[in-house]
C-alpha positions in Angstrom: 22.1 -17.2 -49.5 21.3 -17.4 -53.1 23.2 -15.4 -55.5 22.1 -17.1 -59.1 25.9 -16.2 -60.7 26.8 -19.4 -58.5 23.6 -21.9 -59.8 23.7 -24.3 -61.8 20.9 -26.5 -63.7 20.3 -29.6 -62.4 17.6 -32.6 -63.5 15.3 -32.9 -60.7 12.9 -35.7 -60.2 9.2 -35.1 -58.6 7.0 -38.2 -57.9 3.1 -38.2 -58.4 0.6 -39.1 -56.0 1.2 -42.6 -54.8 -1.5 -44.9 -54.9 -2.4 -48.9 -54.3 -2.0 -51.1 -56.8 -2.0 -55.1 -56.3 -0.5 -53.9 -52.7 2.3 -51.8 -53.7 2.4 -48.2 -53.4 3.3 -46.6 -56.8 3.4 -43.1 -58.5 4.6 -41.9 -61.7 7.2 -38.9 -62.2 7.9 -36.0 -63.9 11.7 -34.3 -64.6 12.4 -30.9 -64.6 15.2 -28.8 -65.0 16.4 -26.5 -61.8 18.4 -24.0 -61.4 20.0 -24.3 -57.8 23.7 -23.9 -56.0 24.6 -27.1 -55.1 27.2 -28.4 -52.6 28.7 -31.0 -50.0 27.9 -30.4 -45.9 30.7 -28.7 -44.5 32.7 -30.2 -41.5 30.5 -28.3 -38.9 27.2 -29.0 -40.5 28.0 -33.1 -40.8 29.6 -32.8 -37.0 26.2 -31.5 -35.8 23.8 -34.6 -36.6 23.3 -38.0 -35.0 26.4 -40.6 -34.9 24.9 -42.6 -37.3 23.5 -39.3 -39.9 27.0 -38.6 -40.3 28.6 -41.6 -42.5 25.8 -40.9 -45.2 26.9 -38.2 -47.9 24.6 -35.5 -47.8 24.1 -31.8 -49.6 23.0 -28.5 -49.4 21.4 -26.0 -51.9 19.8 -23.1 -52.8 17.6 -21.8 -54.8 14.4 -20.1 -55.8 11.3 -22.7 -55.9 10.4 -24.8 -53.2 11.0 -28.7 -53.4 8.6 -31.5 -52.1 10.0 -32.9 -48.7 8.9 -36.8 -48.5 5.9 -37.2 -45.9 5.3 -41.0 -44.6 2.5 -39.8 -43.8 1.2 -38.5 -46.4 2.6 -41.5 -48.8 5.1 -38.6 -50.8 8.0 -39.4 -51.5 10.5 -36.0 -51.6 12.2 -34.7 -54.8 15.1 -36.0 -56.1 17.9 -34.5 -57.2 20.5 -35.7 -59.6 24.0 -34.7 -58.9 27.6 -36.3 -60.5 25.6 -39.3 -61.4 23.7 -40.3 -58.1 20.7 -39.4 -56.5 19.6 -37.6 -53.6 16.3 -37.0 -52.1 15.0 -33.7 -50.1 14.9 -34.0 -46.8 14.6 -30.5 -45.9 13.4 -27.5 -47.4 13.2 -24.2 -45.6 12.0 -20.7 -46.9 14.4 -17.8 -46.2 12.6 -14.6 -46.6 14.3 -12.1 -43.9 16.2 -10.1 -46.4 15.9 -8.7 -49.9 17.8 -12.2 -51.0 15.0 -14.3 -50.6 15.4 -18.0 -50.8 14.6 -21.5 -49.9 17.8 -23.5 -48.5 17.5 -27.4 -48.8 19.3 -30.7 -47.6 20.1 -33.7 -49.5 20.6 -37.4 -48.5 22.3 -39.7 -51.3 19.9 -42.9 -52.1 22.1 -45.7 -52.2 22.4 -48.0 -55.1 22.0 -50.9 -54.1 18.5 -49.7 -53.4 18.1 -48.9 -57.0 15.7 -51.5 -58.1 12.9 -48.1 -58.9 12.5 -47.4 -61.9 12.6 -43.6 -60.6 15.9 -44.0 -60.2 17.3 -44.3 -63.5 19.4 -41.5 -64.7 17.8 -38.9 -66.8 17.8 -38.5 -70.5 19.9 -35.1 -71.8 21.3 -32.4 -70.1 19.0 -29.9 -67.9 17.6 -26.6 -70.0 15.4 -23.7 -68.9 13.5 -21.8 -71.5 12.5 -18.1 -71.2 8.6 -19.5 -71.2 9.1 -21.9 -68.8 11.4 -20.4 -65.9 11.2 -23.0 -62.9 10.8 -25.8 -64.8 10.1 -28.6 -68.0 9.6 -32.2 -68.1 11.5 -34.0 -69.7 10.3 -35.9 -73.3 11.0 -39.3 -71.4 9.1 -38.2 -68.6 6.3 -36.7 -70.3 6.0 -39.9 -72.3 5.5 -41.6 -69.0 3.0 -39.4 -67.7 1.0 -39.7 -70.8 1.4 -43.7 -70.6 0.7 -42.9 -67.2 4.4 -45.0 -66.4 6.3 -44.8 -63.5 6.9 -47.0 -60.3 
């Protein structure tokens, strides 16, 4: 359920369209700011997946705007979310919409470091802020400058 006294903002990360260049498949990205409740898997949650799903730290959220899920086959990679200094991308996003508290629950797998060599991965520039005109979302100046320079990879 998503009560928004709990959320907090946090910077998330949406990639472009992919496309082939010189045989690598890359897209640019934009930040934006979000305002979602954020937390760790509880006990029951991490004892229901696979043996080997359960070692990698994973979260759960809330909120009100629904986050790209990455699609192999679609070449999209899912949003990424920046929490206590890692990242973590979407893996599932789910509309709840069976009572007056309508709202999209999500799941969160943390991208390991050492797999850091993306330059989509580097941490974002200031802290997350919503403005009245722009309610679920801005880029941020670092972004924008890459989507203008048409950056990204």
């Amino acid at each position: 359920m998503n009560i928004r006294l709990f959320n907090k903002l946090y910077w998330l990360r949406r990639a472009g369209v992919q496309k082939l260049v010189k045989g690598y498949l890359v897209s640019g990205f934009e930040d934006m700011a979000v305002s979602l409740h954020v937390h760790p898997l509880s006990t029951n949650q991490i004892m229901a997946l696979p043996e080997g799903e359960r070692k990698m730290k994973r979260l759960e959220g809330h909120g009100e705007i629904e986050l790209h899920v990455g699609d192999e086959a679609e070449n999209r990679k899912g949003d990424l979310l920046y929490y206590q200094g890692d990242w973590y991308e979407c893996l599932s996003c789910q509309l709840y919409n069976h009572t007056m508290l309508s709202h999209y629950n999500y799941q969160f797998v943390l991208i390991p470091k050492d797999a850091s060599g993306a330059t989509d991965l580097e941490p974002p520039v200031g802290e997350p802020t919503l403005t009245p005109a722009e309610p679920k979302g801005r880029k941020s100046k670092k972004a924008a400058a890459k989507g203008r320079a048409g950056g990204g990879a």
